[in-house]
NULUMLUM-379012 format. One record per residue: residue number from 1; residue in one letter; x, y, z of N, C-alpha, C, O in turn. Coordinates in steps of 0.2 Angstrom, whole numbers, plus 5000, padded with zeros to 4 digits. Each point is the difference from the previous one (the first is absolute). Layout:
% residues N
<n=NUM res=A n_px=X n_py=Y n_pz=Z ca_px=X ca_py=Y ca_pz=Z c_px=X c_py=Y c_pz=Z o_px=X o_py=Y o_pz=Z> $
...
This chain:
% residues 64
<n=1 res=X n_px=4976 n_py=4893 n_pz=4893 ca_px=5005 ca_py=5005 ca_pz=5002 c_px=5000 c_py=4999 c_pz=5008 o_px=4995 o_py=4999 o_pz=5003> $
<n=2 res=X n_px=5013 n_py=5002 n_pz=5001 ca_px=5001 ca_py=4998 ca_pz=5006 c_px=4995 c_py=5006 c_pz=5003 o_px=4997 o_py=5004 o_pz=4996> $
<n=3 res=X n_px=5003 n_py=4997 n_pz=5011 ca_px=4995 ca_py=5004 ca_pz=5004 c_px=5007 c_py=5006 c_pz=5002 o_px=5006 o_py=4998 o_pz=5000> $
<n=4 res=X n_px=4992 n_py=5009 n_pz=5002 ca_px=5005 ca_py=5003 ca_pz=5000 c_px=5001 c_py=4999 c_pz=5007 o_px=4996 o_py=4999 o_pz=5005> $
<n=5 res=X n_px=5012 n_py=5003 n_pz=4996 ca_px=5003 ca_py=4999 ca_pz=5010 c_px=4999 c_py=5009 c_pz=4999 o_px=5001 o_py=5004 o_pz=4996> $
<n=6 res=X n_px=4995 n_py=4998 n_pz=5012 ca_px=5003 ca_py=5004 ca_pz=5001 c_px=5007 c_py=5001 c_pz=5004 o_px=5003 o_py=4996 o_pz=5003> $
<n=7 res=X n_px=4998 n_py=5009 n_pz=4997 ca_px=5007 ca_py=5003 ca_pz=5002 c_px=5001 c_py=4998 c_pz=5008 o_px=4995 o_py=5001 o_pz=5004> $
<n=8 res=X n_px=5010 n_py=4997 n_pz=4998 ca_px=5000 ca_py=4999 ca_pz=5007 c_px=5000 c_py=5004 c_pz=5006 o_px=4997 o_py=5001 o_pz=5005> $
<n=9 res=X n_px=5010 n_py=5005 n_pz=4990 ca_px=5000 ca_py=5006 ca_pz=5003 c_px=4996 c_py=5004 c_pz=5002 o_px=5000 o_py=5003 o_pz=5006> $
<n=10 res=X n_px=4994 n_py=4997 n_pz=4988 ca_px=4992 ca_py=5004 ca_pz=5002 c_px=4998 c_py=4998 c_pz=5005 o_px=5001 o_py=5002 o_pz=5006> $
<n=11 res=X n_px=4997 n_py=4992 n_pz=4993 ca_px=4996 ca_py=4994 ca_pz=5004 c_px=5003 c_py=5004 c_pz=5009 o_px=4997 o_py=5002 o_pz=5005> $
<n=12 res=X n_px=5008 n_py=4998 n_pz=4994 ca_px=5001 ca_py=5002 ca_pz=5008 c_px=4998 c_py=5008 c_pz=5003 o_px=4997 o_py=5002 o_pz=5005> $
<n=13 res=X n_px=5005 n_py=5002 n_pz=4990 ca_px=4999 ca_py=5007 ca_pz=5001 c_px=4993 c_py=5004 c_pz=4998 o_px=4998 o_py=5005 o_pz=5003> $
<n=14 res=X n_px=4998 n_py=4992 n_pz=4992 ca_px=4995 ca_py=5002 ca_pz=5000 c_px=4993 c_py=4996 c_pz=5000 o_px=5000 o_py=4995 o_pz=4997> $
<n=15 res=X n_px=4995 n_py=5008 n_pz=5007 ca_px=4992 ca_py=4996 ca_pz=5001 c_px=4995 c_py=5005 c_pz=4997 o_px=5000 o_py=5006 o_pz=5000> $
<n=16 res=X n_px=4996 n_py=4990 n_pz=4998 ca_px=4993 ca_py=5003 ca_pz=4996 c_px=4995 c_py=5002 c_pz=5006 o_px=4998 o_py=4995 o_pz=5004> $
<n=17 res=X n_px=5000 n_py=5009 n_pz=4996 ca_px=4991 ca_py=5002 ca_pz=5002 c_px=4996 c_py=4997 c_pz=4997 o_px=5000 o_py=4996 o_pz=4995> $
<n=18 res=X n_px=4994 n_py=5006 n_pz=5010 ca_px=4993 ca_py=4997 ca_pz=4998 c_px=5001 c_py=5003 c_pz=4993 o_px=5001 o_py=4996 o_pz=4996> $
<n=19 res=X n_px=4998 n_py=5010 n_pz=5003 ca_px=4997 ca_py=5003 ca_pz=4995 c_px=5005 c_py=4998 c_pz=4993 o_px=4999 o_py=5000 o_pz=4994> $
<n=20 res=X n_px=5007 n_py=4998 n_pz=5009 ca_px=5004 ca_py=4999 ca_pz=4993 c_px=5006 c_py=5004 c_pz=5000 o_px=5006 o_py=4998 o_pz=4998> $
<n=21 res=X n_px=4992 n_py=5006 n_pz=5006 ca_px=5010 ca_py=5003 ca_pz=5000 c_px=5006 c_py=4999 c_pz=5003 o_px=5001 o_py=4994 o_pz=5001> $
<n=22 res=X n_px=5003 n_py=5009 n_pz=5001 ca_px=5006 ca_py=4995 ca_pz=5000 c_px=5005 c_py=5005 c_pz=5006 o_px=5002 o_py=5006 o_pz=4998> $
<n=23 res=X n_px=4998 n_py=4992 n_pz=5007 ca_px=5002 ca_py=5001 ca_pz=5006 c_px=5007 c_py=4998 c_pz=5000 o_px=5001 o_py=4994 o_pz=4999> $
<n=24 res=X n_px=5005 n_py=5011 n_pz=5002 ca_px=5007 ca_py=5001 ca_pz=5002 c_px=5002 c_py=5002 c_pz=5009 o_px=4996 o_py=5001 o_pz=5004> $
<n=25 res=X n_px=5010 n_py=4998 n_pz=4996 ca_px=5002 ca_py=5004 ca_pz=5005 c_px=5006 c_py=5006 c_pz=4998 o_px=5002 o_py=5002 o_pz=4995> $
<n=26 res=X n_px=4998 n_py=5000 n_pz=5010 ca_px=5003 ca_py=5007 ca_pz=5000 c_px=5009 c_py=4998 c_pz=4999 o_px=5001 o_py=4997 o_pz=5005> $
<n=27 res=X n_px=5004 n_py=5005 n_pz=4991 ca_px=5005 ca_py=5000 ca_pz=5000 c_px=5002 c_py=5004 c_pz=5006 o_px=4996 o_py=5002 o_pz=5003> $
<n=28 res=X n_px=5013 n_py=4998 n_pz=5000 ca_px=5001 ca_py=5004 ca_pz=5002 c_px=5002 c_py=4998 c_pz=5007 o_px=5005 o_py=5003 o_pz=5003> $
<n=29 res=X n_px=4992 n_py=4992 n_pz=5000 ca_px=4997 ca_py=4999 ca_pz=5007 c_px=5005 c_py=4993 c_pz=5000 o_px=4995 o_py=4997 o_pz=5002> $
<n=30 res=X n_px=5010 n_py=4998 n_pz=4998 ca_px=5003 ca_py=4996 ca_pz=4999 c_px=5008 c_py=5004 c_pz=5008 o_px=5001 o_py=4997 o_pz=5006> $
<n=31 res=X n_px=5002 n_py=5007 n_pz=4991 ca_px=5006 ca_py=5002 ca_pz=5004 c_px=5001 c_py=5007 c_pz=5000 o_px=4996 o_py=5005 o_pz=4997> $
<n=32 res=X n_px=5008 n_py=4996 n_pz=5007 ca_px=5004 ca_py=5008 ca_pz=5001 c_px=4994 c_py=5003 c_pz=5003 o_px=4999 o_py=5006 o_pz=4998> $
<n=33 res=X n_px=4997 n_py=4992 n_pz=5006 ca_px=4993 ca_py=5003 ca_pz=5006 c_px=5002 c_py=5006 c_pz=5003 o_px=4996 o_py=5005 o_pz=5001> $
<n=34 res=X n_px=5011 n_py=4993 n_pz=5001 ca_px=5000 ca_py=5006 ca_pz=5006 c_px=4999 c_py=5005 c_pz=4998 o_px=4997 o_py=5004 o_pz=5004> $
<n=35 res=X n_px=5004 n_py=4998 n_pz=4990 ca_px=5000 ca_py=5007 ca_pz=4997 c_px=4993 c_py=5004 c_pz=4997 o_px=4999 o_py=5006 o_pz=4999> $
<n=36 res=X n_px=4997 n_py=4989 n_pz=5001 ca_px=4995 ca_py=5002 ca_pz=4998 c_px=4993 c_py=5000 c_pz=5005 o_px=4998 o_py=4996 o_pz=5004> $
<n=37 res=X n_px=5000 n_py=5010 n_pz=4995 ca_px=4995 ca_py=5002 ca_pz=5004 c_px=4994 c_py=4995 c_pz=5002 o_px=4997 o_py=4997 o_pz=4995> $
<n=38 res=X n_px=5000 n_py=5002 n_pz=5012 ca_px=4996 ca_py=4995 ca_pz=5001 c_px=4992 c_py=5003 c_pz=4998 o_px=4996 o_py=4995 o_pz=5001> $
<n=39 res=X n_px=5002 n_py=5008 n_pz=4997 ca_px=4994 ca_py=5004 ca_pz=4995 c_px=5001 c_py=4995 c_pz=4992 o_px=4996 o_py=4996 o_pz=4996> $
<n=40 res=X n_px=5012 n_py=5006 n_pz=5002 ca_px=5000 ca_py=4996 ca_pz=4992 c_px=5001 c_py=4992 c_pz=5000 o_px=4999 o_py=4996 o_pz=4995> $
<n=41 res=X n_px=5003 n_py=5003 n_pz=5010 ca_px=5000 ca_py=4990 ca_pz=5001 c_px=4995 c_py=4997 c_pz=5003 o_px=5000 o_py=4994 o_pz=5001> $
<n=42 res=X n_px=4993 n_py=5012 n_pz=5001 ca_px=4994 ca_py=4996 ca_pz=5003 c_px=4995 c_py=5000 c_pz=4992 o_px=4996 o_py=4996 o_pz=4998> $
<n=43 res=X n_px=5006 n_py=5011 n_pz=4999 ca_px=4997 ca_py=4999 ca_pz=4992 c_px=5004 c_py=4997 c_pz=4995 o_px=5000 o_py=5002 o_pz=4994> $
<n=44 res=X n_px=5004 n_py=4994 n_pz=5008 ca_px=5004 ca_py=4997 ca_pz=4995 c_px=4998 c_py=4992 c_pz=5003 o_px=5004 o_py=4996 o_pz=4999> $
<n=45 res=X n_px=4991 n_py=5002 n_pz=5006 ca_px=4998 ca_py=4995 ca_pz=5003 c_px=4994 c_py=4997 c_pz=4996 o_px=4998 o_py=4994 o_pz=4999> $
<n=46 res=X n_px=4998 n_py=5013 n_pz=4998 ca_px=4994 ca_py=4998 ca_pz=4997 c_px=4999 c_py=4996 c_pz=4994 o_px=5003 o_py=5002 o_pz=4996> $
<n=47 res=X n_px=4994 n_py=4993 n_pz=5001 ca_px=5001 ca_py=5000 ca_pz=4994 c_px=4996 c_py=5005 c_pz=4996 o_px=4997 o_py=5005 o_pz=5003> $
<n=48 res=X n_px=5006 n_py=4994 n_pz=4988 ca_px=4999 ca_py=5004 ca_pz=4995 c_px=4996 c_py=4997 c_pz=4994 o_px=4998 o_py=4994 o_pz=5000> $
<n=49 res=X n_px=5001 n_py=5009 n_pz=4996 ca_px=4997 ca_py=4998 ca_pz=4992 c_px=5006 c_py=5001 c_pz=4995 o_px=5004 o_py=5004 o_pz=4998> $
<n=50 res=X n_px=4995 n_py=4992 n_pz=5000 ca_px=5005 ca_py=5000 ca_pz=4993 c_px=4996 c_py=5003 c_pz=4995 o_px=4994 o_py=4999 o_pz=5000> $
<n=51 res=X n_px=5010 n_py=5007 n_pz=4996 ca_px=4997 ca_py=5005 ca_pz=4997 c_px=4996 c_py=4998 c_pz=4993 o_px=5002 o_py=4996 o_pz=4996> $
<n=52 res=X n_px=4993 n_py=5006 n_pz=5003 ca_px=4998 ca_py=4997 ca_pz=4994 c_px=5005 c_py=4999 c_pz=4992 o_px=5000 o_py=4996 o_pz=4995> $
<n=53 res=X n_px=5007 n_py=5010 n_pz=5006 ca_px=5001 ca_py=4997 ca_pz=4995 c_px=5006 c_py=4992 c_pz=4999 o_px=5002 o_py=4997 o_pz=4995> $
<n=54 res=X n_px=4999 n_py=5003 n_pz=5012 ca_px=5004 ca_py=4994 ca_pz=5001 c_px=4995 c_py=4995 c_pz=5000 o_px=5002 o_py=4994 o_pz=4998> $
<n=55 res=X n_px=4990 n_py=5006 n_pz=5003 ca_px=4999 ca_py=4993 ca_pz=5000 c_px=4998 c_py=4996 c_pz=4997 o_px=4997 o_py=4995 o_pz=5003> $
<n=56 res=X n_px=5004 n_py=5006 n_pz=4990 ca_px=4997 ca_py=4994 ca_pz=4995 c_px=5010 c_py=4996 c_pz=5000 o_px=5000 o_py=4994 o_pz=4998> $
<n=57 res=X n_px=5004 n_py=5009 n_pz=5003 ca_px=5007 ca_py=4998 ca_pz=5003 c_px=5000 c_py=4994 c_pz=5001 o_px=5000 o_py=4995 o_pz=4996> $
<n=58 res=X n_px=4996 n_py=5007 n_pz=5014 ca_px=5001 ca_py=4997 ca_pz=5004 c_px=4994 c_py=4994 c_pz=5000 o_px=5000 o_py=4995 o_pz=5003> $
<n=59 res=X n_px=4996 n_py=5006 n_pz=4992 ca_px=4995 ca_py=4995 ca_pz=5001 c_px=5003 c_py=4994 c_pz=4994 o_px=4999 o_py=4994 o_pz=5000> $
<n=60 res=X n_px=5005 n_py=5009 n_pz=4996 ca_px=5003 ca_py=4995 ca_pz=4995 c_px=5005 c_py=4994 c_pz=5004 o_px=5001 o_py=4994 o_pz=4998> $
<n=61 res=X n_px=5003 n_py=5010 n_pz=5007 ca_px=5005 ca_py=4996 ca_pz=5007 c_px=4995 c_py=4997 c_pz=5002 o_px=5002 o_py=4994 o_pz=5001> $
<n=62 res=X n_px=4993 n_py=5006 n_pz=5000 ca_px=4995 ca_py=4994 ca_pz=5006 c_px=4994 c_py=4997 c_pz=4995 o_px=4995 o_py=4997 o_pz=5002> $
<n=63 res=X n_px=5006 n_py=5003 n_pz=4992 ca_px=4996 ca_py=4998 ca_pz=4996 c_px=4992 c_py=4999 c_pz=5002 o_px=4997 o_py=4995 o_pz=4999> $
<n=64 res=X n_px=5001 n_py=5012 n_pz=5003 ca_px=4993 ca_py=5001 ca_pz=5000 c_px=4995 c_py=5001 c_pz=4995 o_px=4994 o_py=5001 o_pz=5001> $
């Protein structure tokens, strides 16, 4: 049986931690800035965790 490809898409948007979990960025923060508050664009800077029920998902996308 061939080896599985993961996803390209993922591959770019999401990385794994030491420990296993799976680090996103924050939506939101791409355009239309002026409007939004510099407090919600310095925490929308941070990364996140992908929620546990999205990540057996996203682990199937990167073939972990």
């Amino acid at each position: 049986m061939p080896k599985m490809k993961s996803n390209s898409g993922a591959k770019k948007r999401f990385s794994v931690t030491g420990t296993g979990k799976i680090k996103r960025k924050h939506a939101f923060k791409n355009h239309i800035l002026t409007k939004k508050e510099t407090k919600r664009k310095r925490n929308l800077r941070k990364f996140a965790l992908v929620s546990d029920a999205d990540m057996p998902r996203i682990k199937a996308l990167l073939v972990i």
